[in-house]
Steps between C-alpha positions, in 0.01 A plus 500: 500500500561167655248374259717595251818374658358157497484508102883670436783220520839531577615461143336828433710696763796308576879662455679285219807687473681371805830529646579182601836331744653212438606309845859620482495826429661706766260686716640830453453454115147390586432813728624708214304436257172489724592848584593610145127354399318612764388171621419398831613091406533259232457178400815230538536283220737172420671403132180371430301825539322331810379708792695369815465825692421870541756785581391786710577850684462301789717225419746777456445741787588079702840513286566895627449403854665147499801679328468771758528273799704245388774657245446262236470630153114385320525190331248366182156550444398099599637546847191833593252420210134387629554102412086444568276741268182533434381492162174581273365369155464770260142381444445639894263764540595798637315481751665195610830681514368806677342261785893308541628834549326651753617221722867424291832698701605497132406754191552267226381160354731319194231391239574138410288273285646196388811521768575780223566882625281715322539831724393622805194694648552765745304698754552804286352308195207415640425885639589568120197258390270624817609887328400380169161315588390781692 
């Protein structure tokens, strides 16, 4: 199987229908509509459709418990986002991705080529492709 996941690339697996947040969108509207999707974080984007960050659960569970402690209501997206991501070519193997994640806190990687986002490849996307090769 790892044979195989050598051969399959990103591009073949990745999610391209993304929600995406734009750096001032309040983090209550972002936390809504990760729960209403059923995703576990998304991709921050600027007017230019560049990736500047990544929005998470955990970035919100840090707004719950900030707001908890000190009263403040949540602010925008750009002040909890993950500034530094890591990325992957859709031309990366599968394998590739499966190795980063094993060792990555994180469950997602934006797909960039060309500065571009393209989509994103997940853990659950690459347990699809293991499902499917086997």
């Amino acid at each position: 199987m790892s044979q195989q996941l050598g051969t399959v690339k990103v591009r073949d697996y990745m999610s391209t229908r993304l929600v995406t947040f734009g750096p001032f969108m309040e983090v209550m509207a972002a936390l809504r509509l990760l729960v209403e999707h059923g995703h576990s974080g998304a991709p921050v984007v600027d007017e230019q459709g560049r990736l500047i960050g990544m929005f998470s659960e955990k970035d919100c569970l840090k707004v719950a418990i900030m707001s908890s402690y000190e009263g403040v209501s949540p602010g925008m997206v750009q002040e909890f986002m993950t500034a530094t991501v890591s990325t992957v070519s859709p031309d990366a193997t599968l394998l590739e991705v499966a190795t980063r994640f094993v060792d990555a806190p994180f469950k997602r990687l934006p797909v960039l080529e060309a500065g571009k986002l393209l989509g994103q490849i997940s853990r659950s996307d690459v347990l699809r492709a293991i499902n499917d090769l086997s």
